[in-house]
C-alpha positions in Angstrom: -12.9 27.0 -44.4 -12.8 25.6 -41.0 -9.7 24.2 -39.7 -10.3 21.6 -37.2 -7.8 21.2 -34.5 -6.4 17.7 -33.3 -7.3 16.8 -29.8 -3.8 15.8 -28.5 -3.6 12.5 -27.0 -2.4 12.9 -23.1 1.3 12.1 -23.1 1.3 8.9 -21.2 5.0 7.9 -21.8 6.5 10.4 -19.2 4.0 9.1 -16.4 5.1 5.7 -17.4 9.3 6.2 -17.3 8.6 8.4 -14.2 7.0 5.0 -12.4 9.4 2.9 -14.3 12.0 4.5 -12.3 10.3 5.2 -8.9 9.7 1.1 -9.4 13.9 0.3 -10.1 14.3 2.5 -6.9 11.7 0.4 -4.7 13.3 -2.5 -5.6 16.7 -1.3 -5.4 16.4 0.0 -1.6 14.3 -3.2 -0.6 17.8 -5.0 -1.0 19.8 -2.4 1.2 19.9 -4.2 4.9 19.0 -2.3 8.4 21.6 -1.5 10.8 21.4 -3.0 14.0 21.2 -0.6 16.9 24.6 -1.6 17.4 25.6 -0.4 14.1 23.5 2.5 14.3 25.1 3.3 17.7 28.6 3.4 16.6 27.5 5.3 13.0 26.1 8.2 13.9 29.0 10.1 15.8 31.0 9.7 12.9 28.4 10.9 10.4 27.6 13.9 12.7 31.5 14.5 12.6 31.2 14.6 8.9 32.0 11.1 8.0 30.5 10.3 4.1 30.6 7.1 4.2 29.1 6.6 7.7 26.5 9.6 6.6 25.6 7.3 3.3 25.1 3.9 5.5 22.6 5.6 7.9 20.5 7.5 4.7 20.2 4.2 3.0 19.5 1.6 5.7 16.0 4.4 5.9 14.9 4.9 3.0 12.8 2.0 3.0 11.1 3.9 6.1 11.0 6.9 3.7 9.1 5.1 1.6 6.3 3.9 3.8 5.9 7.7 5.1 5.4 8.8 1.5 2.6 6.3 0.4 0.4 7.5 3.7 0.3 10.7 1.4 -0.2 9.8 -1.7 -3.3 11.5 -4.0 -2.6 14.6 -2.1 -1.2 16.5 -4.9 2.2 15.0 -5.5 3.6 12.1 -6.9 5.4 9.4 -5.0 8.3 9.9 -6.3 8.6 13.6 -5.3 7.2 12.7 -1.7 9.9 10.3 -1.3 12.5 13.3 -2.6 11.0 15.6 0.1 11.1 12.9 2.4 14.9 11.9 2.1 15.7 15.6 2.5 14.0 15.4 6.0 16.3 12.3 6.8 19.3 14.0 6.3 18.3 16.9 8.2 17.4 14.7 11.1 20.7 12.9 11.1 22.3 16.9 11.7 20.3 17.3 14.9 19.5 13.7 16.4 20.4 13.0 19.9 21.7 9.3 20.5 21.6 10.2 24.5 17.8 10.4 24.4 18.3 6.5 23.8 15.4 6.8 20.6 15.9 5.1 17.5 17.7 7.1 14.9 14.3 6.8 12.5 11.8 7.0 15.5 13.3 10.4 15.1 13.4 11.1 11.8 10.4 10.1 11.0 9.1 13.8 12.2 11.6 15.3 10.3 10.7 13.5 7.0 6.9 14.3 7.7 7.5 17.4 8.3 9.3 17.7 4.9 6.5 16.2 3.0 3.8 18.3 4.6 5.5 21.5 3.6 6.3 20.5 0.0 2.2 19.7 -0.1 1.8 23.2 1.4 3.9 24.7 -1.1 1.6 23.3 -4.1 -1.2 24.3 -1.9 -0.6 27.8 -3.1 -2.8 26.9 -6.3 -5.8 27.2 -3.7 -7.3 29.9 -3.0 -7.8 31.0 0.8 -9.4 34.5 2.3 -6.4 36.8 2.7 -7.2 36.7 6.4 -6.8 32.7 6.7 -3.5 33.4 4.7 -1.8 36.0 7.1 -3.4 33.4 9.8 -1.6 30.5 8.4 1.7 32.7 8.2 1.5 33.9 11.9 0.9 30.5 13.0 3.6 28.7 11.4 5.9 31.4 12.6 4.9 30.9 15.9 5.3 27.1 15.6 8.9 27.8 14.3 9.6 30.4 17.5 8.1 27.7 19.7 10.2 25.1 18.4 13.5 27.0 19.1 12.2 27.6 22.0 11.3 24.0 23.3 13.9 22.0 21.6 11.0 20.1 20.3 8.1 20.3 18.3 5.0 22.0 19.8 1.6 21.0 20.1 -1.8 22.5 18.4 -2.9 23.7 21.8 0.6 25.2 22.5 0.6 27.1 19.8 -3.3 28.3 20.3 -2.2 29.3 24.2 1.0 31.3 22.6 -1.0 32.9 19.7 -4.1 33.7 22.7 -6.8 31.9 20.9 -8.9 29.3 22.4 -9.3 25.8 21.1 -13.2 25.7 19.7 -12.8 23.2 16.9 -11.3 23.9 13.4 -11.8 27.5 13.5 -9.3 28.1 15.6 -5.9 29.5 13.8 -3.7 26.0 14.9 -6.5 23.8 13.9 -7.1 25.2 10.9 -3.3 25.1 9.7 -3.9 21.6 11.1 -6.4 20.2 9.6 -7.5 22.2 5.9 -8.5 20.1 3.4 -6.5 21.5 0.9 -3.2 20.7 2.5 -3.9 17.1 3.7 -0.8 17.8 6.2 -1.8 16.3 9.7 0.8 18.6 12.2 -0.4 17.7 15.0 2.1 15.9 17.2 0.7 15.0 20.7 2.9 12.7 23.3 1.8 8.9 21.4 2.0 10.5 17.9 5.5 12.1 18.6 7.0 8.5 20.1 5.3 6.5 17.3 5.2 9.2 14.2 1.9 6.5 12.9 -1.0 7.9 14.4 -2.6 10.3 11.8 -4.0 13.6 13.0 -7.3 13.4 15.8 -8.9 15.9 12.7 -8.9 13.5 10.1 -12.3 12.9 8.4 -11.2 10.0 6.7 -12.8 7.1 7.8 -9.9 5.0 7.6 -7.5 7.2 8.9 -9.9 7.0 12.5 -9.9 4.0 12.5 -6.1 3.2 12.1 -5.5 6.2 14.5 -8.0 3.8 17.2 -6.1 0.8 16.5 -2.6 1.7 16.9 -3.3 3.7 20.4 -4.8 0.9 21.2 -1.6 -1.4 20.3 0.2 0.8 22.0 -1.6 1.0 25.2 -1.8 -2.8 25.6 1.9 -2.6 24.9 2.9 -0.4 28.0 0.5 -3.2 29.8 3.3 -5.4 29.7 5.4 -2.8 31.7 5.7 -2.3 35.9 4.3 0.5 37.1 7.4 2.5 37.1 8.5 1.4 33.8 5.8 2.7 32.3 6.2 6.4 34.3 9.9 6.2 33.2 8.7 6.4 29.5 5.9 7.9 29.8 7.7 10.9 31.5 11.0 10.7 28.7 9.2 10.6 25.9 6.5 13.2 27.3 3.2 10.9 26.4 1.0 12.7 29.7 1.0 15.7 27.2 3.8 17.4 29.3 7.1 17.6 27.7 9.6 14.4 27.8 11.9 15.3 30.3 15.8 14.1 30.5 16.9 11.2 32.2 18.5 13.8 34.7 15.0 15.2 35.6 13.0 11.8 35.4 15.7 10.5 38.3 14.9 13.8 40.2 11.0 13.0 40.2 11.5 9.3 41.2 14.4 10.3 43.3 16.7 7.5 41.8 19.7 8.3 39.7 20.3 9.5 36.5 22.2 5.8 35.2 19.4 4.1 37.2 16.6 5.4 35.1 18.5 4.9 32.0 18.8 1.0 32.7 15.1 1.2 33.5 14.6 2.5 30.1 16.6 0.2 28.6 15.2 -3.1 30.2 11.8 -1.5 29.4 12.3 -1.0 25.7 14.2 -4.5 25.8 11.0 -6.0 27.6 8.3 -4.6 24.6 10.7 -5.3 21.8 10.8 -9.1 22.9 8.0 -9.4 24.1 5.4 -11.3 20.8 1.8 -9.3 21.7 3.9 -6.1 21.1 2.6 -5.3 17.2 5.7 -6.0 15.1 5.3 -2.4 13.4 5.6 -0.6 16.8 8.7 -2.7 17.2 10.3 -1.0 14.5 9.7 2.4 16.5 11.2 1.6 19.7 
């Protein structure tokens, strides 16, 4: 006699306590307020010294910007509320090694770092694909050169930096950097060129999602009109610091050294410049959160 086995109904109830509580979350960091750069300025030497409750009021006045990292990846293999996990472990890493002299915002920084953490958790899962053992000892050689670079640069590099340091040339995806870049299976856009490093939003030039091109378009174009607003040697100042000519951003030390002004002097240009874009209402109002 046959015995007919029960299909088992998917268990639905998990999924649905799992979004229950990523929703309570939302809604529970939506209420938590954002420093002013004031704040910020005067929080972050105590929390690097080790101050908790200093270190707890610069993690939660960002996790909202946690949040809007982690839905640009969603559907890529893990759920929101793990991105957002990964995520808030790149904050905190940031907060160890950010530089309040660079005169950056605190999350124009650390949105890298929680990127970063997000792309390698989706590269961890990515293990359930299969690749040619040669694309794998390919992808292993080129993130250790990335890391060497890194070290090496204080910053992170770019895809053609790490093509000239491995010796390959740049002919499209085949190349060893643009295929760590841009495989489909890890949906993790690395690729941090000058605008994308200052603004963190621009997705990666490899993209085959329409959408993606199309936002990547609008937002250099946002951000190109925006440094319309500045004099001519405003716009070299930042353009120099933050490294957006592709070269790398220099100090305020070496900026004054090119201009042949002073160190303070190129800081107060800075200042007024960022002042001058933040006020300024044809500056998109999502850029302003980045500068």
């Amino acid at each position: 006699m046959k015995t007919t086995r029960k299909k088992q109904k998917p268990n639905t109830q998990t999924n649905n306590m799992q979004k229950d509580s990523t929703r309570v979350y939302l809604d529970e960091i939506s209420e938590i307020p954002v420093l002013t750069r004031d704040e910020e300025r005067e929080l972050i030497p105590r929390a690097q010294k080790g101050d908790r409750e200093a270190v707890d009021k610069l993690i939660r006045s960002n996790l909202r910007f946690v949040v809007q990292v982690a839905r640009e990846y969603q559907n890529r293999g893990l759920p929101l509320a793990d991105l957002i996990s990964e995520g808030n472990i790149g904050l905190m890493r940031a907060l160890k090694t950010f530089d309040p002299g660079k005169g950056l915002k605190f999350i124009t920084y650390a949105v890298w770092w929680i990127r970063q953490a997000m792309q390698q958790a989706m590269f961890n899962i990515s293990h359930t694909v299969r690749l040619p053992q040669n694309r794998l000892r390919e992808l292993r050689q080129t993130r250790q050169t990335a890391e060497t670079l890194e070290k090496k640069l204080n910053r992170p590099p770019s895809s053609s930096e790490i093509d000239e340091a491995l010796g390959s040339k740049r002919n499209g995806i085949n190349t060893t950097s643009e295929f760590l870049l841009t495989q489909h299976s890890l949906e993790a856009p690395l690729d941090h060129d000058s605008a994308k490093r200052l603004l963190n939003l621009i997705p990666n030039e490899g993209s085959t999602q329409p959408d993606e091109q199309l936002k990547s378009e609008s937002l250099k174009q946002e951000l190109e009109s925006a440094f319309g607003l500045l004099a001519t040697r405003e716009r070299t100042i930042l353009r120099q610091l933050y490294g957006l000519d592709g070269d790398r951003a220099l100090n305020l030390g070496e900026v004054g050294e090119r201009l042949g002004i002073s160190r303070e002097r190129v800081r107060q240009i800075r200042n007024e410049a960022l002042a001058k874009l933040r006020r300024s209402k044809r500056v998109n109002r999502t850029l302003k959160e980045y500068l």
